[in-house]
CHARMM-style PDB file with segment names, atoms N, HN, CA, C and O in Angstrom:
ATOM      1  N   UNK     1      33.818  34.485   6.186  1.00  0.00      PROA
ATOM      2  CA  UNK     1      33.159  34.814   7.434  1.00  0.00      PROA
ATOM      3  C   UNK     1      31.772  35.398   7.199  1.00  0.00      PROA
ATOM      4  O   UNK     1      30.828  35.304   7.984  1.00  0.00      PROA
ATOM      5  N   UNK     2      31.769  35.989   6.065  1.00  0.00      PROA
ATOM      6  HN  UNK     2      32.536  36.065   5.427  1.00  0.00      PROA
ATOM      7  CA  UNK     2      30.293  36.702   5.999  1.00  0.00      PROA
ATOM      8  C   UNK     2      29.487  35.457   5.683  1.00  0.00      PROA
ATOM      9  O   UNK     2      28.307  35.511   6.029  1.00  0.00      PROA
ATOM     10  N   UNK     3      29.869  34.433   5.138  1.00  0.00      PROA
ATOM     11  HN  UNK     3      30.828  34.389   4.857  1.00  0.00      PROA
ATOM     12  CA  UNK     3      28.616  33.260   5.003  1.00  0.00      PROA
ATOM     13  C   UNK     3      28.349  33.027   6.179  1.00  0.00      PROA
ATOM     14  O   UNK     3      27.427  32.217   6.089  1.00  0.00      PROA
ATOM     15  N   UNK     4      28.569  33.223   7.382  1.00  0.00      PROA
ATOM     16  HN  UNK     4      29.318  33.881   7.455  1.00  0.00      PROA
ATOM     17  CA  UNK     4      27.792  32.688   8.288  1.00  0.00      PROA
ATOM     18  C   UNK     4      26.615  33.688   8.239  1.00  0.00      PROA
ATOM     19  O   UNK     4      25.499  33.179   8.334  1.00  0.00      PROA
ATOM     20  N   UNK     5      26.682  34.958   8.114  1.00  0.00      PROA
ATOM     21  HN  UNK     5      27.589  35.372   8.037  1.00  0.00      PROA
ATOM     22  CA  UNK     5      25.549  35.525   8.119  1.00  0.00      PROA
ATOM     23  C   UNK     5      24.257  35.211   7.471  1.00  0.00      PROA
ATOM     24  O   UNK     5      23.255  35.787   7.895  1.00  0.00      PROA
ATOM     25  N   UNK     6      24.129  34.153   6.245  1.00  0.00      PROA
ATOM     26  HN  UNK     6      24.943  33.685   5.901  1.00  0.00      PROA
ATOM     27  CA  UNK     6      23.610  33.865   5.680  1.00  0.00      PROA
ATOM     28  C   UNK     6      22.953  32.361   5.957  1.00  0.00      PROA
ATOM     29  O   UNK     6      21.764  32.101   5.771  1.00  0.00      PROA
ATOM     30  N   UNK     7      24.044  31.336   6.483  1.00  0.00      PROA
ATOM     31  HN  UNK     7      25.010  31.547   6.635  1.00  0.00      PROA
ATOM     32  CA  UNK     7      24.086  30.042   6.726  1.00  0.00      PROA
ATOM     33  C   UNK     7      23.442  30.256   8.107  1.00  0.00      PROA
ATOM     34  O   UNK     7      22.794  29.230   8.314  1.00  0.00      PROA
ATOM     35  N   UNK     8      23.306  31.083   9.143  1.00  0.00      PROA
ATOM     36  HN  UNK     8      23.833  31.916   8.975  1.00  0.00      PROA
ATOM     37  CA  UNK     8      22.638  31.072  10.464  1.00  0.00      PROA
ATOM     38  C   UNK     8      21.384  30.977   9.907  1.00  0.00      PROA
ATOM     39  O   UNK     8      20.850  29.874   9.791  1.00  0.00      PROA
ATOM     40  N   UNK     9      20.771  32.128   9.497  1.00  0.00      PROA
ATOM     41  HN  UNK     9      21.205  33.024   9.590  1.00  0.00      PROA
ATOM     42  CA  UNK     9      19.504  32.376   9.620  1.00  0.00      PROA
ATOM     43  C   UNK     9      18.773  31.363   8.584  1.00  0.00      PROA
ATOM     44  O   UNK     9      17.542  31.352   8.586  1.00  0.00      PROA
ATOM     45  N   UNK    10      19.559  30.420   7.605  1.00  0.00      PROA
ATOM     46  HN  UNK    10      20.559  30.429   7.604  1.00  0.00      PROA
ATOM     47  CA  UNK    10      19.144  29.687   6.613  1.00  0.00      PROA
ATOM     48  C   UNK    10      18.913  28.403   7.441  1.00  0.00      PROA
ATOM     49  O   UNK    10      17.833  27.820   7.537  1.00  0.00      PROA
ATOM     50  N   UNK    11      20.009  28.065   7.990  1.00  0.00      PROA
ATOM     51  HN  UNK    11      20.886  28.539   7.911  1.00  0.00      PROA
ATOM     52  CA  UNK    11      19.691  26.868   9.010  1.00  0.00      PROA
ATOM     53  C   UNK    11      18.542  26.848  10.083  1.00  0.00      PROA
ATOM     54  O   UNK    11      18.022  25.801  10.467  1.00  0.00      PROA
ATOM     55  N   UNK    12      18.173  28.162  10.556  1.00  0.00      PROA
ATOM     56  HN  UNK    12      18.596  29.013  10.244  1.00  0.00      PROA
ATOM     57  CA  UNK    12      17.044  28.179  11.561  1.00  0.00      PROA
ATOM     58  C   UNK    12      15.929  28.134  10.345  1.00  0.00      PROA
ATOM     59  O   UNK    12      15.256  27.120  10.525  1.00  0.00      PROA
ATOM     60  N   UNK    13      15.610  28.638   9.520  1.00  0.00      PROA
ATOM     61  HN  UNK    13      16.157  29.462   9.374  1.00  0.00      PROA
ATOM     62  CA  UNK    13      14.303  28.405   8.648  1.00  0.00      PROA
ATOM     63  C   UNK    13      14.235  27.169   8.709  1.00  0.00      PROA
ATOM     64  O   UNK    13      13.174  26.805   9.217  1.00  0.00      PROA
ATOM     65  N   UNK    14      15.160  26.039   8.299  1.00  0.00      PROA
ATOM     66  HN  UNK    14      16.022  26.334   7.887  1.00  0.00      PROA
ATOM     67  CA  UNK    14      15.315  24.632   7.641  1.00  0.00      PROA
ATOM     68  C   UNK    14      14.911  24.081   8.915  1.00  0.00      PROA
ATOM     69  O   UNK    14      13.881  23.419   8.789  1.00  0.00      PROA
ATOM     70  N   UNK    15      15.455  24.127  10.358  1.00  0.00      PROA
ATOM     71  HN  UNK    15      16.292  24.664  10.460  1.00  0.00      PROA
ATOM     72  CA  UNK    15      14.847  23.622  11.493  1.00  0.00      PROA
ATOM     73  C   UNK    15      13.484  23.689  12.103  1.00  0.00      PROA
ATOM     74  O   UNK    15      12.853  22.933  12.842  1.00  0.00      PROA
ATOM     75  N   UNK    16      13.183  25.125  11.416  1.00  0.00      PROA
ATOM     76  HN  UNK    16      13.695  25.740  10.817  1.00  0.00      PROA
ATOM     77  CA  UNK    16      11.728  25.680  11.945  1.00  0.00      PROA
ATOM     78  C   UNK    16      10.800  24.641  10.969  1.00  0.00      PROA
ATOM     79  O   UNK    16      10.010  23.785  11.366  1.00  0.00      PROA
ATOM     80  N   UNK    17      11.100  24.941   9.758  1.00  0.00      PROA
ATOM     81  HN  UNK    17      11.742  25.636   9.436  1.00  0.00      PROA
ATOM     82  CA  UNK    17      10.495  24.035   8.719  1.00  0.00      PROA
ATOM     83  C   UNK    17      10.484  22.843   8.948  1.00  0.00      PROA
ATOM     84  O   UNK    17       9.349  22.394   9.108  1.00  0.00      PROA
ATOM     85  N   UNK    18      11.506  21.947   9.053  1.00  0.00      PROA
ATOM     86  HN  UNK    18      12.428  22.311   8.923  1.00  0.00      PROA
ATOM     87  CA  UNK    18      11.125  20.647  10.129  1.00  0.00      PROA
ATOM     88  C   UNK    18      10.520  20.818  11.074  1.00  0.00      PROA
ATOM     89  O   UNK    18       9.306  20.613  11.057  1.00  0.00      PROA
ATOM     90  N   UNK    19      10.973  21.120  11.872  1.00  0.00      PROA
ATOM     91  HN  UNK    19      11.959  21.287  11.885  1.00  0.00      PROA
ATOM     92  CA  UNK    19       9.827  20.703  13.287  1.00  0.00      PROA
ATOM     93  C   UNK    19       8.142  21.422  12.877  1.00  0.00      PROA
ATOM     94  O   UNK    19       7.218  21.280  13.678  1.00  0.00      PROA
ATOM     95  N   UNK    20       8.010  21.940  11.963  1.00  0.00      PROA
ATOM     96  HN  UNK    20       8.761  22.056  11.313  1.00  0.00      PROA
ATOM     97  CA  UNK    20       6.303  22.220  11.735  1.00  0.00      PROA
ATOM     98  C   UNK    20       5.903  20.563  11.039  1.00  0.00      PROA
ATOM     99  O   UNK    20       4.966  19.836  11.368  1.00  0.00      PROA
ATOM    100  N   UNK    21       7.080  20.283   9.885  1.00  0.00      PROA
ATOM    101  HN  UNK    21       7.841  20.874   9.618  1.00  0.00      PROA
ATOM    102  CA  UNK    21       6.335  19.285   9.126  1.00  0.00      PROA
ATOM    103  C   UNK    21       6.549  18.247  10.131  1.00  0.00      PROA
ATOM    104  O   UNK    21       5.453  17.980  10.624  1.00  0.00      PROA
ATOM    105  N   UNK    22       7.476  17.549  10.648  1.00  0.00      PROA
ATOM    106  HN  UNK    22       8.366  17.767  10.247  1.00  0.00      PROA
ATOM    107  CA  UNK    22       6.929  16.852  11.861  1.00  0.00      PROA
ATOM    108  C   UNK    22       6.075  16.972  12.731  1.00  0.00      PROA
ATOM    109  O   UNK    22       5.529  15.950  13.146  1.00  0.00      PROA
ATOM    110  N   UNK    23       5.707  18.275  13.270  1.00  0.00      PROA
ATOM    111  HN  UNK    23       6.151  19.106  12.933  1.00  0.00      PROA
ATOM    112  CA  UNK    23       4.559  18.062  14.492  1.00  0.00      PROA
ATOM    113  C   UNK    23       3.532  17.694  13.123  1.00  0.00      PROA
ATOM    114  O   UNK    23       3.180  16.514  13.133  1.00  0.00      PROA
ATOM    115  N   UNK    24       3.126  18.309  12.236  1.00  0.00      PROA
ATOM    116  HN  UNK    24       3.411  19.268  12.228  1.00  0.00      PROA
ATOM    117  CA  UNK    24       2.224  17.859  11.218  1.00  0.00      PROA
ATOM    118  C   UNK    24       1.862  16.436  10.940  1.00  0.00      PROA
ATOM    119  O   UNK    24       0.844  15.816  11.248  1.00  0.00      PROA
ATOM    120  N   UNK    25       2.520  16.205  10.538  1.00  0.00      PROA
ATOM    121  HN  UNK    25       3.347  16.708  10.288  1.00  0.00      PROA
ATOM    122  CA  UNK    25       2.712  14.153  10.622  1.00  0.00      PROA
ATOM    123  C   UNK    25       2.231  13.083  11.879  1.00  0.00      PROA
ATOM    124  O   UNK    25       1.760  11.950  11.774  1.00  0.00      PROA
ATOM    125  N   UNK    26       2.622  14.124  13.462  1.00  0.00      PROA
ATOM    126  HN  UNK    26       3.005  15.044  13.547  1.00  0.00      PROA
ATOM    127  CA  UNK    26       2.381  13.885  14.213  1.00  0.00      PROA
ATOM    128  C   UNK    26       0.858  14.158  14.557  1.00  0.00      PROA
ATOM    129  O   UNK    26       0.318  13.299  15.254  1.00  0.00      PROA
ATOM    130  N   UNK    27       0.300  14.954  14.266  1.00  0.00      PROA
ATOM    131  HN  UNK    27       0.739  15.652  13.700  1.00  0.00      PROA
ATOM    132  CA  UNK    27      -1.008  15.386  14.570  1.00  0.00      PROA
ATOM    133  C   UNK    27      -2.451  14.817  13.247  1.00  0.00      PROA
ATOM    134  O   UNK    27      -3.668  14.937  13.386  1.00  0.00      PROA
ATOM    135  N   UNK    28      -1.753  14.278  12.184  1.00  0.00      PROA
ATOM    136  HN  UNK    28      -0.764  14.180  12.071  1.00  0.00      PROA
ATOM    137  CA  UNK    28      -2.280  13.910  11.337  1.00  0.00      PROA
ATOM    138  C   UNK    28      -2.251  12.603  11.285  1.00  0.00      PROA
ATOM    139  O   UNK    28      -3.000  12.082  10.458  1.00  0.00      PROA
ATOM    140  N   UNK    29      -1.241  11.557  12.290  1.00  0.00      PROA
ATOM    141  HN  UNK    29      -0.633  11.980  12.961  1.00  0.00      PROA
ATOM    142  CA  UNK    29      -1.692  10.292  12.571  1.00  0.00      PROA
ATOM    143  C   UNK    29      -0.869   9.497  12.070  1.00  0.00      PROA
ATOM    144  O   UNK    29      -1.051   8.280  12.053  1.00  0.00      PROA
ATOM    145  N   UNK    30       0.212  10.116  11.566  1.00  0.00      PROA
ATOM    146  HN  UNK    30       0.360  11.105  11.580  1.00  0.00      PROA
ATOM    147  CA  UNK    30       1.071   8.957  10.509  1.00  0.00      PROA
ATOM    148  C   UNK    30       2.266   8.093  11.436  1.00  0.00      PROA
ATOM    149  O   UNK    30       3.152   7.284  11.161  1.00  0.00      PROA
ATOM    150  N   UNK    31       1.716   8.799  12.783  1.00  0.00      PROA
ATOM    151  HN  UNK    31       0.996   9.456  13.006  1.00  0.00      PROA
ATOM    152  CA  UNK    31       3.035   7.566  13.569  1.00  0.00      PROA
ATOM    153  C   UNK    31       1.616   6.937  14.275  1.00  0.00      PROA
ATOM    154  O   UNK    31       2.066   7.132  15.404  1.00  0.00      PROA
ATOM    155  N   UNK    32       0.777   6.567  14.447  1.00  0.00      PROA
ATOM    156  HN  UNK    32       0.412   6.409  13.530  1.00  0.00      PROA
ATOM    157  CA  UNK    32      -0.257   5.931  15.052  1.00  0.00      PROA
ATOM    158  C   UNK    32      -0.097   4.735  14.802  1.00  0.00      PROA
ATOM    159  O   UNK    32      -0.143   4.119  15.867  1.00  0.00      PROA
ATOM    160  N   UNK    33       0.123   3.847  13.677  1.00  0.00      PROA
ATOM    161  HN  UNK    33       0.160   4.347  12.812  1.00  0.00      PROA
ATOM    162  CA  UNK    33       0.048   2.355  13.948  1.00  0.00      PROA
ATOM    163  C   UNK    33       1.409   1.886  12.858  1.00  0.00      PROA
ATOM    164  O   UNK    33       1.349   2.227  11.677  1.00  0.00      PROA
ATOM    165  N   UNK    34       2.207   1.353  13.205  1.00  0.00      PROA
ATOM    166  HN  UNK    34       2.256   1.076  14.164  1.00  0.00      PROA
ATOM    167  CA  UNK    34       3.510   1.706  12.884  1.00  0.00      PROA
ATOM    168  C   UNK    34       3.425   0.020  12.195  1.00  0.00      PROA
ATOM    169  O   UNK    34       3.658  -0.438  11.076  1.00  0.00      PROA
ATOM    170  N   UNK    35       3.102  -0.404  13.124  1.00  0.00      PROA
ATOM    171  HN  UNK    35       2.913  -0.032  14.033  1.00  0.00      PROA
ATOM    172  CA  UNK    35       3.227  -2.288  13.102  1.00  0.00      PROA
ATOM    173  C   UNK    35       1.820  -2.733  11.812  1.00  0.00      PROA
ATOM    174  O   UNK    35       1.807  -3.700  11.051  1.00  0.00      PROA
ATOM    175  N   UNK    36       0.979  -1.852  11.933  1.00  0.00      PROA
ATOM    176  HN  UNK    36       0.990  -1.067  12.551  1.00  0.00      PROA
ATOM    177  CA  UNK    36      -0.290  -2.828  11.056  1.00  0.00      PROA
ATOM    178  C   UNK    36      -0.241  -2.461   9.622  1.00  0.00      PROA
ATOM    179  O   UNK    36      -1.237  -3.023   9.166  1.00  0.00      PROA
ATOM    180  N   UNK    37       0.417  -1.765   8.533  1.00  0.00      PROA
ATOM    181  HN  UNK    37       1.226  -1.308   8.904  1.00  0.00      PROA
ATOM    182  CA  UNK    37       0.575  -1.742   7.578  1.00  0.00      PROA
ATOM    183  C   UNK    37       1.275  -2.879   7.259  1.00  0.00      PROA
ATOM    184  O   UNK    37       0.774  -3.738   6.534  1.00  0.00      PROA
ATOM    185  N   UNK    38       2.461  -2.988   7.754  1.00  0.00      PROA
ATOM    186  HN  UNK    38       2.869  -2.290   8.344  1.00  0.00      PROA
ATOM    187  CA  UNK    38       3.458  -3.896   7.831  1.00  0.00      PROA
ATOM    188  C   UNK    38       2.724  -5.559   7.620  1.00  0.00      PROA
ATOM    189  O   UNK    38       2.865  -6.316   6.660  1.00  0.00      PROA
ATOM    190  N   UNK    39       2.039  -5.737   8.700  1.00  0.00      PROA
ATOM    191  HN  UNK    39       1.925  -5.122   9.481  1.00  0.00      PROA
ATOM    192  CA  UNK    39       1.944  -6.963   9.069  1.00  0.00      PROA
ATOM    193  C   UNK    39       0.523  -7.333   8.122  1.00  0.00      PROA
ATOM    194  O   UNK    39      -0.011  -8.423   8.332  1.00  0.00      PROA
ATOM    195  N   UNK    40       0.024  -6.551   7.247  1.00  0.00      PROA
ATOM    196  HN  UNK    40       0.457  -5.666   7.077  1.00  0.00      PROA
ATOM    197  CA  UNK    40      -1.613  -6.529   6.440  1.00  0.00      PROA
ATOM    198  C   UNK    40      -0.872  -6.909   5.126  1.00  0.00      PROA
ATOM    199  O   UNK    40      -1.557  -7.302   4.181  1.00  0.00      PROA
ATOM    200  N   UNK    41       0.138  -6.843   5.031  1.00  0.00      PROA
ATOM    201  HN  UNK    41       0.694  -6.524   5.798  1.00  0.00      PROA
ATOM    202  CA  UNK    41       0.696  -7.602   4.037  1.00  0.00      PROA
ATOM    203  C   UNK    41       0.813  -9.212   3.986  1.00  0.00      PROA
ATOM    204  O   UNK    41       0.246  -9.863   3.109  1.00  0.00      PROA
ATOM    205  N   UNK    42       1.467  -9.701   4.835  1.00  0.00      PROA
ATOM    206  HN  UNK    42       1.928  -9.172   5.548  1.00  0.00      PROA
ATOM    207  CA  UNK    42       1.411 -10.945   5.308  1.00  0.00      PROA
ATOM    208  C   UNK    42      -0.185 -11.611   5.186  1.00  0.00      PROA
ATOM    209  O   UNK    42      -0.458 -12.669   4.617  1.00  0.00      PROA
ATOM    210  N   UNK    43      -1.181 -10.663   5.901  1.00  0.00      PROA
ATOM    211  HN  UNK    43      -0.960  -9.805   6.363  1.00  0.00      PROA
ATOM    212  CA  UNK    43      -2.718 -11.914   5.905  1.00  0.00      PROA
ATOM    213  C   UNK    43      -3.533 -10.804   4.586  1.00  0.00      PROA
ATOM    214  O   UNK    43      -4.371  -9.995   4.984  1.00  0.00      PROA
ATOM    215  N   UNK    44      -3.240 -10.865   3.267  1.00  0.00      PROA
ATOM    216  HN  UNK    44      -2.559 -11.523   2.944  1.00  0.00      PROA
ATOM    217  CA  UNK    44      -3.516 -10.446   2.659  1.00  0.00      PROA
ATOM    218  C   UNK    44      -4.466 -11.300   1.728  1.00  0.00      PROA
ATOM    219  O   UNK    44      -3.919 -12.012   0.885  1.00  0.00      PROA
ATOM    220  N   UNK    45      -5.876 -11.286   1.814  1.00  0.00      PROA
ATOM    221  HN  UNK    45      -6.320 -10.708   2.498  1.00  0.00      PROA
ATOM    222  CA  UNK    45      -6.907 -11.951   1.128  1.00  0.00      PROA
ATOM    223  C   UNK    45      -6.874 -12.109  -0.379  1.00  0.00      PROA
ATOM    224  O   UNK    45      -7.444 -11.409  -1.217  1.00  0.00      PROA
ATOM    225  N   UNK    46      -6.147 -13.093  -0.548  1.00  0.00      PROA
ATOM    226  HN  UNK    46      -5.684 -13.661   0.132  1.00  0.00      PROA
ATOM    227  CA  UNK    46      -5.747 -13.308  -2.240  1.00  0.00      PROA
ATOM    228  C   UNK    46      -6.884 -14.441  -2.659  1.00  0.00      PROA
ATOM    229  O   UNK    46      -7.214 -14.238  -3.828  1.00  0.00      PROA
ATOM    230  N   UNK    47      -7.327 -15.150  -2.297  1.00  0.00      PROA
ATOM    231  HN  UNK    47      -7.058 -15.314  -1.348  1.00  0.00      PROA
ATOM    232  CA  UNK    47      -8.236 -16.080  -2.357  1.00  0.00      PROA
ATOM    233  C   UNK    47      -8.944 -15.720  -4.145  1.00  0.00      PROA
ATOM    234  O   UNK    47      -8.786 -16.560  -5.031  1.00  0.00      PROA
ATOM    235  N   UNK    48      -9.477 -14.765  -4.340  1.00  0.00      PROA
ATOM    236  HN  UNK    48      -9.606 -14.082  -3.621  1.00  0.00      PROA
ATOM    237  CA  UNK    48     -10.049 -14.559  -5.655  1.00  0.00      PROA
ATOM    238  C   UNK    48      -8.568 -14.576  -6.821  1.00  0.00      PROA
ATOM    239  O   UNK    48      -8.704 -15.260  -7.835  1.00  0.00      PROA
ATOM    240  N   UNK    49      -7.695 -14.086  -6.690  1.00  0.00      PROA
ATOM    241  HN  UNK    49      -7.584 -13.531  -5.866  1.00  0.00      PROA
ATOM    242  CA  UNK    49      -6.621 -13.907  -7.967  1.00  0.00      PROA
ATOM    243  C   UNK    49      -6.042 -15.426  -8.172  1.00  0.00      PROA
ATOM    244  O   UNK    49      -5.510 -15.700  -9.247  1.00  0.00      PROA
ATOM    245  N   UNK    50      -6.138 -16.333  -7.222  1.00  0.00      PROA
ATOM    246  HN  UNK    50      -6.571 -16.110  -6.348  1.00  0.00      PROA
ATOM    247  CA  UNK    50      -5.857 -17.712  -7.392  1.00  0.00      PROA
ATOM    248  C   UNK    50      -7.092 -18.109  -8.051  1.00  0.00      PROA
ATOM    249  O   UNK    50      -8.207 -17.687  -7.745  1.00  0.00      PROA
ATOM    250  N   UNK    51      -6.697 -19.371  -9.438  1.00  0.00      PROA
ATOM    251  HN  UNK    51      -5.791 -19.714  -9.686  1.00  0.00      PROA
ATOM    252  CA  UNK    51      -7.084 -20.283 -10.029  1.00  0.00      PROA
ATOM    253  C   UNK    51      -7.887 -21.191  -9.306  1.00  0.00      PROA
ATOM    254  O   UNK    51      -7.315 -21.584  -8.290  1.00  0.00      PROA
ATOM    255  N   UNK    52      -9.239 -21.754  -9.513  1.00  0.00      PROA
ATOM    256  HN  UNK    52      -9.704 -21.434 -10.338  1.00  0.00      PROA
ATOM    257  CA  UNK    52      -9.206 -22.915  -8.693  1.00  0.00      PROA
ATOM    258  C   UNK    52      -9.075 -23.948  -9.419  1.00  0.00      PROA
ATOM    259  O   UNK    52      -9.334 -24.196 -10.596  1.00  0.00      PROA
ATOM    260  N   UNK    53      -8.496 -24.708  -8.293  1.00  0.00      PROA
ATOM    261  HN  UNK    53      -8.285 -24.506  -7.336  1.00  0.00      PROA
ATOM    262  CA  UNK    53      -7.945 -26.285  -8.604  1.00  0.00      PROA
ATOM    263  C   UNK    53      -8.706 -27.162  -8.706  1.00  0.00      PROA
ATOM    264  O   UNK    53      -9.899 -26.871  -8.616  1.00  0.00      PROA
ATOM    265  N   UNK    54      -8.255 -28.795  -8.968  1.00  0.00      PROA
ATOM    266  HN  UNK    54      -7.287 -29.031  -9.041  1.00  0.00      PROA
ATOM    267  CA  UNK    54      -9.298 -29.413  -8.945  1.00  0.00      PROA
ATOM    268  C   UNK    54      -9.754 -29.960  -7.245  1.00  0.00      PROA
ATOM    269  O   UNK    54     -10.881 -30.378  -6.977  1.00  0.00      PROA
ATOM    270  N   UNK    55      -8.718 -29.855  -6.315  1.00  0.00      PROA
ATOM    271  HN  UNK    55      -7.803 -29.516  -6.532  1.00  0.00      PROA
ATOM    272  CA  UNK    55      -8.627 -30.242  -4.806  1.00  0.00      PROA
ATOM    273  C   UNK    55      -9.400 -28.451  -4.176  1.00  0.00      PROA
ATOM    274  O   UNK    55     -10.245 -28.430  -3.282  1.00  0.00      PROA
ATOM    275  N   UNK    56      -9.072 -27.623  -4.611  1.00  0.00      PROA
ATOM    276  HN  UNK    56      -8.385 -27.640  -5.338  1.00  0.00      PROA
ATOM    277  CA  UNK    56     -10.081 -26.179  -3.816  1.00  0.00      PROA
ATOM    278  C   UNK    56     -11.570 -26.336  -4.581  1.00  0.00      PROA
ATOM    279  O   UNK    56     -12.535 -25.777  -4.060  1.00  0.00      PROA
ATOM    280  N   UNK    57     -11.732 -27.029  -5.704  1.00  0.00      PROA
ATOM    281  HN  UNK    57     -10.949 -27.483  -6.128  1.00  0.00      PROA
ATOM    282  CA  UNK    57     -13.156 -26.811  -6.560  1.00  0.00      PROA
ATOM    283  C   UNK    57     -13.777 -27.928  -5.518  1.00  0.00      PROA
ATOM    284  O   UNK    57     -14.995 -27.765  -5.454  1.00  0.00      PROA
ATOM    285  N   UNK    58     -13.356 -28.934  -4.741  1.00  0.00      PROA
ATOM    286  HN  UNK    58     -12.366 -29.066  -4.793  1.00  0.00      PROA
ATOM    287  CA  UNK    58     -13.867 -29.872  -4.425  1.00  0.00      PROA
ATOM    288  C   UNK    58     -14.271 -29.830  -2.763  1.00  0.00      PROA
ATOM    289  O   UNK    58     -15.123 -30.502  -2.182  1.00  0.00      PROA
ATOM    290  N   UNK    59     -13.378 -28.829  -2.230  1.00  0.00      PROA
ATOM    291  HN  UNK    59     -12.685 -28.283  -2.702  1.00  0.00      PROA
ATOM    292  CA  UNK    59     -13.386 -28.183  -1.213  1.00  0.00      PROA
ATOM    293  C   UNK    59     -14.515 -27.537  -1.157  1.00  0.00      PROA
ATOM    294  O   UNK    59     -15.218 -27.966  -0.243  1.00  0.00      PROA
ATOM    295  N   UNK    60     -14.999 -26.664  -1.765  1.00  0.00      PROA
ATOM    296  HN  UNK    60     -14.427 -26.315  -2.508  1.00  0.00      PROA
ATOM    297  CA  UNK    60     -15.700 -25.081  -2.297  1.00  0.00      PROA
ATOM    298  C   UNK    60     -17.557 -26.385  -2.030  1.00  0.00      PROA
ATOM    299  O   UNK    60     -18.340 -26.224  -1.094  1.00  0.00      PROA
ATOM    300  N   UNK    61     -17.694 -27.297  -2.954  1.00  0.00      PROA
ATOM    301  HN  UNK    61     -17.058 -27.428  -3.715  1.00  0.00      PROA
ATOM    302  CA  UNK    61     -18.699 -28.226  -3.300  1.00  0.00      PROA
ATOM    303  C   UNK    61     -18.856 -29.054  -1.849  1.00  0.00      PROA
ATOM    304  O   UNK    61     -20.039 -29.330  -1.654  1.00  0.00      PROA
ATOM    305  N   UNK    62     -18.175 -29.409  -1.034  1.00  0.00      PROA
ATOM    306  HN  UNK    62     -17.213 -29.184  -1.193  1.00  0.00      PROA
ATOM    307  CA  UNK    62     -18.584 -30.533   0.035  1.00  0.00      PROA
ATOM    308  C   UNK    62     -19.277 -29.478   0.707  1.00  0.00      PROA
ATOM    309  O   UNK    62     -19.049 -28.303   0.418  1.00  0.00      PROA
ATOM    310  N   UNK    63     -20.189 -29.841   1.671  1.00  0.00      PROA
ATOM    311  HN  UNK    63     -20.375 -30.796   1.905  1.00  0.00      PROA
ATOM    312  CA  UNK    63     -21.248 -29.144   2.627  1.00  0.00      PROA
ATOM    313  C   UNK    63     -20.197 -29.186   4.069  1.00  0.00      PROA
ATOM    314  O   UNK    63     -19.194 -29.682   4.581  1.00  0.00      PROA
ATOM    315  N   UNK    64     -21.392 -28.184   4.234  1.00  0.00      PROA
ATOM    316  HN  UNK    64     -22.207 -27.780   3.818  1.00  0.00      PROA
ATOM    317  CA  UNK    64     -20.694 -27.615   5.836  1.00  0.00      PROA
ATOM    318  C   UNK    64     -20.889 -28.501   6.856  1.00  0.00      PROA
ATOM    319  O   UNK    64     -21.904 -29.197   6.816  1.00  0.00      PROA
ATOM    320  N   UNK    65     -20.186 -28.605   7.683  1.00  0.00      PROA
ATOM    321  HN  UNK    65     -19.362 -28.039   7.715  1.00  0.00      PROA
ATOM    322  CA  UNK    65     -20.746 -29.415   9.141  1.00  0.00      PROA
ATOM    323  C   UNK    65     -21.649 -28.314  10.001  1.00  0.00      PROA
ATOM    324  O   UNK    65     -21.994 -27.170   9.704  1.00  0.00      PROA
ATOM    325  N   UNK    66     -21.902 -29.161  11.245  1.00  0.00      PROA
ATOM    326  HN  UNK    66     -21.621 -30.090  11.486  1.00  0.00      PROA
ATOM    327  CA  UNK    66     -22.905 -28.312  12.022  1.00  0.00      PROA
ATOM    328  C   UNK    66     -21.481 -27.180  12.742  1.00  0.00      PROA
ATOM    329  O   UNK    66     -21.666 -25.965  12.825  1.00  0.00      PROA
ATOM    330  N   UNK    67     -20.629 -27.597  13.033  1.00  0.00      PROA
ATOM    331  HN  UNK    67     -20.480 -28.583  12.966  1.00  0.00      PROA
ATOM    332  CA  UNK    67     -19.861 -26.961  13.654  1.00  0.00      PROA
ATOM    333  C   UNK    67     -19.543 -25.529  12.732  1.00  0.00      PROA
ATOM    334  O   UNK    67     -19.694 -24.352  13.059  1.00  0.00      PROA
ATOM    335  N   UNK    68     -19.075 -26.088  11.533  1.00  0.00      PROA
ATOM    336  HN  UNK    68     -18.952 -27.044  11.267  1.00  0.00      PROA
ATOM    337  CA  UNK    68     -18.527 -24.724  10.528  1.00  0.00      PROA
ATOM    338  C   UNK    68     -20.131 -23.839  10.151  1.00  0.00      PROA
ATOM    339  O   UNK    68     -20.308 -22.765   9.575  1.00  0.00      PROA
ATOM    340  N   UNK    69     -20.706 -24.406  10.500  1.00  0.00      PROA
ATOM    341  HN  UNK    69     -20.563 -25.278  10.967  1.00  0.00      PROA
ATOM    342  CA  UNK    69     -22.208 -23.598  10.013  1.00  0.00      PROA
ATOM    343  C   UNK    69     -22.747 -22.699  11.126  1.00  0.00      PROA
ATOM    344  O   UNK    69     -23.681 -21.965  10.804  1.00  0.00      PROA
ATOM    345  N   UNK    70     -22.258 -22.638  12.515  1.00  0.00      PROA
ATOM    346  HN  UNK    70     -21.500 -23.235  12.776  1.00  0.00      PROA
ATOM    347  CA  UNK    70     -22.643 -22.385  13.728  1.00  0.00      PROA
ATOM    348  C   UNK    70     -21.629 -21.227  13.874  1.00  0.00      PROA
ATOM    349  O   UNK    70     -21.891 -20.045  14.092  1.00  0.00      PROA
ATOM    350  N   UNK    71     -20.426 -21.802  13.710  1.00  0.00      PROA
ATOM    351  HN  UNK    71     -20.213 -22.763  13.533  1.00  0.00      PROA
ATOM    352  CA  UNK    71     -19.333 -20.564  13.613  1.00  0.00      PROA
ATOM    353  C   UNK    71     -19.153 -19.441  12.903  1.00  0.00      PROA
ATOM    354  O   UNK    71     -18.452 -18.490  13.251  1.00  0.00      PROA
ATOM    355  N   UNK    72     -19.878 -19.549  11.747  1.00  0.00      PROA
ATOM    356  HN  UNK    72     -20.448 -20.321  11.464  1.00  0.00      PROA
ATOM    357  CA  UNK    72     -19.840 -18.893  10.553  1.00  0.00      PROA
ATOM    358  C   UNK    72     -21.201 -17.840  10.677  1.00  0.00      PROA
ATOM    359  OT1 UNK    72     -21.478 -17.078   9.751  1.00  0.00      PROA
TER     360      UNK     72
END
């Protein structure tokens, strides 16, 4: 019975202590974009760590049209 005397006031520190480091997290932005880490994986600009081929070297060499030159 006397551990509760100990286990009360230990459990309210541990709650107090959470809810600071959560509002913290909260005020520092780390729930702000939940979805775009995630999804920056997927369109991830690898273009340089790839080899070029002999079909991308040939790609890279043909000229632009008026259209891709206007857009660009």
């Amino acid at each position: 019975m006397e551990i509760l005397y100990a286990l009360i006031p230990l459990s309210i520190v541990l709650i107090t202590l959470a809810v600071m480091v959560f509002s913290w997290a909260v005020k520092s932005g780390q729930f702000d974009d939940l979805e775009g880490p995630a999804h920056s994986i997927l369109y991830d600009d690898d273009k340089d760590m790839i080899p070029p081929t002999e079909e991308t070297a040939s790609e890279n060499e043909r000229p632009l049209s008026e259209d891709e030159r206007t857009s660009s």
